[in-house]
N, C-alpha and C positions, 0 to 999 in steps of 0.2 A: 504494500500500500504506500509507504515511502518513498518506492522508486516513482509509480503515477505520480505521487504528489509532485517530486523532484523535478519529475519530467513537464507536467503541467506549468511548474511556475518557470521554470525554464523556457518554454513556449508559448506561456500567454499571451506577452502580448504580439506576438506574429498572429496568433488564432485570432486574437481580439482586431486585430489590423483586417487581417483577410476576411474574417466574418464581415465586416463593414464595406470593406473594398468589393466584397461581394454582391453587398448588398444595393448596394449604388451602384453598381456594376452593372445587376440584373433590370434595375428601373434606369439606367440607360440604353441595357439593348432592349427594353419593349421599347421605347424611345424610338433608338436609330430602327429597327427592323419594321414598328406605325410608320415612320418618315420615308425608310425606303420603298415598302411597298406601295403609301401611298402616293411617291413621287415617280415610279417605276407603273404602277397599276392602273390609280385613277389619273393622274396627270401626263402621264406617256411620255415618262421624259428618259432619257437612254440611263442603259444601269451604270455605268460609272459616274455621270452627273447627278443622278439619284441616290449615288452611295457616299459621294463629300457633300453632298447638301445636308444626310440624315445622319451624317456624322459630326459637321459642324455643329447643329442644333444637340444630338447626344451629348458633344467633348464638354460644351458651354454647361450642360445640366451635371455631368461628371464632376469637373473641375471645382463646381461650388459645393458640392456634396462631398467629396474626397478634401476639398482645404478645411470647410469648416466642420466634418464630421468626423470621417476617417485619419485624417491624419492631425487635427486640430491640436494633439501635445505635443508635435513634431515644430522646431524652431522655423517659423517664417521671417524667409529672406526676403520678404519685399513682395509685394500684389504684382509687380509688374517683369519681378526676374522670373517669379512662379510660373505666371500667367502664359507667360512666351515661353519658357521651356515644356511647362505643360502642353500647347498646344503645336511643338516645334514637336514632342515625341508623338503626338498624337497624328500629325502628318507621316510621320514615321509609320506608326501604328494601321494609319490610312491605306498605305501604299501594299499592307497586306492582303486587307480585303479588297482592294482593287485588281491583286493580280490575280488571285481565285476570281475575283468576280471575270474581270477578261479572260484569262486561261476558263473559265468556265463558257463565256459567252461567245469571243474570237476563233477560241483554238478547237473548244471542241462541239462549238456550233449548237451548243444546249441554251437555249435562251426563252423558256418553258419560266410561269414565275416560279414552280417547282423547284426547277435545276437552280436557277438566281438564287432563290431563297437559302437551299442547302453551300451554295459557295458564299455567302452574305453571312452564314453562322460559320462557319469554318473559317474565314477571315475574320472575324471580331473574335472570335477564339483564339487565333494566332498573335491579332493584336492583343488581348487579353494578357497573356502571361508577355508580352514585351511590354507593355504599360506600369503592370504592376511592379515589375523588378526598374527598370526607370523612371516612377518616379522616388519611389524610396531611396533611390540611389542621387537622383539628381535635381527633384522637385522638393518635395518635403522632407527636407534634411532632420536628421536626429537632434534633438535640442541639446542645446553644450552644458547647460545647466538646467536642472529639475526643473519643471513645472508643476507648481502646487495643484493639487486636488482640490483642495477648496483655495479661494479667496477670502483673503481677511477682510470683515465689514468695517474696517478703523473708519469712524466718522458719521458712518450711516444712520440716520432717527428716520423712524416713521411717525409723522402725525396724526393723530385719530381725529 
């Protein structure tokens, strides 16, 4: 029972990250996958145009839910170094599901919203584990000094 415990506190807070990274993860791909279909289905617009527009709109809902939820004890370097690197990896991240989505649509001539669909989750999959180990490496950096659990109320009255 002391090894689990060992093991547990040792790994919490990765679980506790990735629990959340997950979580925000999963209510951005209902996000990007409503955005692509409905920019690929109902608007007819080609699926690589359709897969950075339903990505942009996804990375935007990401980004605020991974700074101020997921990674929020993690040391912020600035809204705007975040900001750009986050969505500099996130082109990166892009350029995944773009090429399953092409290699799906160009090369092997499946362009069924079927076929799109299944290379649109395999690519956000791919992007997925490159996201998550870049930004904890490059985005939301490790705070150098503790962040308190609680904040001290020095000064606070409430009036009745």
């Amino acid at each position: 029972m002391r090894f689990l415990k060992s093991l547990y506190q040792r790994f919490a807070d990765l679980v506790h990250e990735l629990t959340k990274f997950g979580t925000i993860g999963a209510a951005a791909f209902v996000i990007d996958t409503g955005m692509y279909n409905l920019f690929l289905l109902v608007l007819d617009w080609g699926p690589l145009t359709s897969k950075v527009l339903a990505t942009v709109i996804s990375a935007s809902f990401a980004y605020a839910g991974n700074r101020f939820w997921t990674f929020r004890h993690r040391e912020q370097s600035g809204l705007r170094r975040e900001y750009f690197l986050f969505f500099l990896l996130n082109g990166i991240a892009l350029l995944f599901g773009l090429l399953v989505i092409g290699f799906t649509t160009y090369t092997l001539k499946m362009d069924d919203a079927v076929s799109l669909n299944i290379a649109n989750i395999v690519g956000v999959g791919l992007g997925t584990l490159f996201r998550f180990w870049s930004y904890k490496k490059w985005v939301f950096l490790e705070a150098t000094t503790p962040i308190p659990v609680e904040l001290p109320e020095a000064g606070i009255r409430q009036d009745r």
